[in-house]
DRENPA-3360 file (N, C-alpha, C; in nm, 2 decimals, always signed):
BEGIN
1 = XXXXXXXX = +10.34/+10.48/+10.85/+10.21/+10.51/+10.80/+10.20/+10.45/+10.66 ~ +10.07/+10.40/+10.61/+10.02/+10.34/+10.48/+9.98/+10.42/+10.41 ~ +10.05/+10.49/+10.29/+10.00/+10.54/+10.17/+9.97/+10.50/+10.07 ~ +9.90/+10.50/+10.00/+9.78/+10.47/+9.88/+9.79/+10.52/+9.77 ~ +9.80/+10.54/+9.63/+9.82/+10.58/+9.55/+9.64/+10.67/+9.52 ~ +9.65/+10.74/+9.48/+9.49/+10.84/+9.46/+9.41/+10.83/+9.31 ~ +9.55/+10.74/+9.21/+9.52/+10.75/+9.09/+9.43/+10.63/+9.05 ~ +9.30/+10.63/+8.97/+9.17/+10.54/+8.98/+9.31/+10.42/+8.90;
9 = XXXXXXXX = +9.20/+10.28/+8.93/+9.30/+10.15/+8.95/+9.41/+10.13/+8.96 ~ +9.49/+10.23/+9.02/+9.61/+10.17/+9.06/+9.64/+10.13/+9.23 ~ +9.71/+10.03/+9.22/+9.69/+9.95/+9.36/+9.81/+9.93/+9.45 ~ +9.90/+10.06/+9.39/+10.01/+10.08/+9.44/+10.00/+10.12/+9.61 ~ +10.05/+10.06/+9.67/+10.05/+10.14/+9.80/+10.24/+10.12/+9.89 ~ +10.24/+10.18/+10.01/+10.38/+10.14/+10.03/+10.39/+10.02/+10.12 ~ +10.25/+9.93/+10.12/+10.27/+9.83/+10.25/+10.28/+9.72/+10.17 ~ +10.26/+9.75/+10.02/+10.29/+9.61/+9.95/+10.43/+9.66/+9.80;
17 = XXXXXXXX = +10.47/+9.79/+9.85/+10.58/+9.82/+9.74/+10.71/+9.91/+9.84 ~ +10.75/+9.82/+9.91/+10.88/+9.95/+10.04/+10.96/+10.03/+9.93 ~ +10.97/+10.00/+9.80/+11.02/+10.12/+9.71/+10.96/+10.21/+9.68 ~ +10.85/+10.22/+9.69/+10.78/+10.31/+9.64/+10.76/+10.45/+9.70 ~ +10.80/+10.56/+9.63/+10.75/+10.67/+9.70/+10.59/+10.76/+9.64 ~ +10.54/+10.81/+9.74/+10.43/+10.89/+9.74/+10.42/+11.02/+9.75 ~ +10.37/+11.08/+9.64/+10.44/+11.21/+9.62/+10.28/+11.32/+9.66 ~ +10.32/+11.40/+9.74/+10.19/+11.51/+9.78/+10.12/+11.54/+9.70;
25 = XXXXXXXX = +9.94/+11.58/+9.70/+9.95/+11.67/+9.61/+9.99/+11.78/+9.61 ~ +10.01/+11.91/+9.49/+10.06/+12.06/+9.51/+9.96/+12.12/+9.63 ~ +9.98/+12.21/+9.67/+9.94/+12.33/+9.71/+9.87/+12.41/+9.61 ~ +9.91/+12.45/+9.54/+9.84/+12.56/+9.44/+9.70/+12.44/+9.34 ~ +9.64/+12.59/+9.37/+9.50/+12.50/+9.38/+9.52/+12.42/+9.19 ~ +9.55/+12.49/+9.11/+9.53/+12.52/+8.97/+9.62/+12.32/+8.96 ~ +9.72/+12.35/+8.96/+9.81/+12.21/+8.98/+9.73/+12.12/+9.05 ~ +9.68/+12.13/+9.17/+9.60/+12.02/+9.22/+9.46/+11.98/+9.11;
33 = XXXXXXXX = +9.41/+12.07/+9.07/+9.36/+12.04/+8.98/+9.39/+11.92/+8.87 ~ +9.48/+11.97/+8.82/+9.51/+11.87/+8.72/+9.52/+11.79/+8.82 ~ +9.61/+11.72/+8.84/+9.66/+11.63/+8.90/+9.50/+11.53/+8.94 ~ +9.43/+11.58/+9.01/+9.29/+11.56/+9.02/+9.21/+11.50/+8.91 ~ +9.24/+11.56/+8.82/+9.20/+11.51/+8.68/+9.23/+11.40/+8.63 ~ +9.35/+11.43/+8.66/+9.45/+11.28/+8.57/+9.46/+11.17/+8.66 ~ +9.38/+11.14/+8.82/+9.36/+11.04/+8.85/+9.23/+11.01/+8.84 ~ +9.15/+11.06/+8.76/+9.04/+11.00/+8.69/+8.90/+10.96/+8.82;
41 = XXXXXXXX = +8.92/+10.98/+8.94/+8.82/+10.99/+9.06/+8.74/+11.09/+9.11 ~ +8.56/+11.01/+9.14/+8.51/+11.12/+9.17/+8.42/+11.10/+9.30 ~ +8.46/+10.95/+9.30/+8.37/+10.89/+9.44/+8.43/+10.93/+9.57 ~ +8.36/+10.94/+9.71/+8.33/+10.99/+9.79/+8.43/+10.97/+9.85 ~ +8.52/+10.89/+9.88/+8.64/+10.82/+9.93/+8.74/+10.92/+9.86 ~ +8.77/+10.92/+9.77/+8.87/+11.03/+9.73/+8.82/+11.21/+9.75 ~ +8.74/+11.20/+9.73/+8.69/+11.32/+9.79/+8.71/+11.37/+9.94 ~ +8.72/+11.25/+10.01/+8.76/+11.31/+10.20/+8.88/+11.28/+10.18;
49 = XXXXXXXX = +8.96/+11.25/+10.12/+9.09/+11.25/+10.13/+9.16/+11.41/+10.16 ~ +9.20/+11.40/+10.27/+9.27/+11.55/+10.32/+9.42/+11.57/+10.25 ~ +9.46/+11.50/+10.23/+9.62/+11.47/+10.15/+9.60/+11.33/+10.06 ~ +9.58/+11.35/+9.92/+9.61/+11.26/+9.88/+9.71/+11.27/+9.80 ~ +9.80/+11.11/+9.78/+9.91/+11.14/+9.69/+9.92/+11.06/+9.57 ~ +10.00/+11.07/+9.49/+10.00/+11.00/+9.34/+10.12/+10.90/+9.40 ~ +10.18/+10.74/+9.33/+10.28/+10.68/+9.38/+10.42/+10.68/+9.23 ~ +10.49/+10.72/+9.27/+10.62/+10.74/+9.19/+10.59/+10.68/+9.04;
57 = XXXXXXXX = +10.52/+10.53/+9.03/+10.56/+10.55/+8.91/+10.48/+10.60/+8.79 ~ +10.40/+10.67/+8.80/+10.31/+10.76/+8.72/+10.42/+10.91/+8.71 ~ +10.52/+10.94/+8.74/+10.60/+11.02/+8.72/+10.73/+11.01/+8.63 ~ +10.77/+11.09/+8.55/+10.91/+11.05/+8.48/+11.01/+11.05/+8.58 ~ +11.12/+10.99/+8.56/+11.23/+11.01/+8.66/+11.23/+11.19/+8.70 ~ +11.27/+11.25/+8.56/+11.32/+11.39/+8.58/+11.21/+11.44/+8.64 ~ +11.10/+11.41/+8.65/+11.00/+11.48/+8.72/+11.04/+11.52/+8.86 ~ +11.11/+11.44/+8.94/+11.09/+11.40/+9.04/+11.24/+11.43/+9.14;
65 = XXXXXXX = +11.25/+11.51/+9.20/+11.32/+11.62/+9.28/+11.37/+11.54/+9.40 ~ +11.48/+11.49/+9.47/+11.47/+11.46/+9.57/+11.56/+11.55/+9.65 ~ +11.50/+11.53/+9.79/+11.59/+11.63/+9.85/+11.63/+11.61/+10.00 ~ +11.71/+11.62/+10.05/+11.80/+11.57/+10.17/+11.64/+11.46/+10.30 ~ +11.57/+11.56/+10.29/+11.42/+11.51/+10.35/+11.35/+11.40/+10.25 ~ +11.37/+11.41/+10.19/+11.31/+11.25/+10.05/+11.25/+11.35/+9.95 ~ +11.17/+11.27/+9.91/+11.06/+11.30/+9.81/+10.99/+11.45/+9.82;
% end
């Protein structure tokens, strides 16, 4: 499956970056929030997005937890 990056102009996806990983948004509403924020989108397209994800490199390394299942 094709993931998309959620953050406004960036064109990262993983059908044109096989390194790239795509990271969920949270669960908790407060964190999704931000996260929401800081991809700067308010049009209709991001809005029906049921899962959107941010793509790795908008994260610091240490941010970023890997675990026997990936990302």
């Amino acid at each position: 499956m094709v993931h998309y990056c959620a953050v406004k102009c960036c064109n990262n996806g993983t059908n044109n970056r096989k390194d790239l990983a795509c990271i969920s948004f949270p669960k908790n509403r407060l964190l999704r929030k931000r996260w929401s924020d800081f991809c700067c989108r308010s049009d209709k397209k991001f809005k029906d997005l049921n899962n959107p994800k941010i793509c790795s490199p908008h994260f610091m390394p240490k941010d970023i937890r890997t675990t026997l299942n990936g990302i």
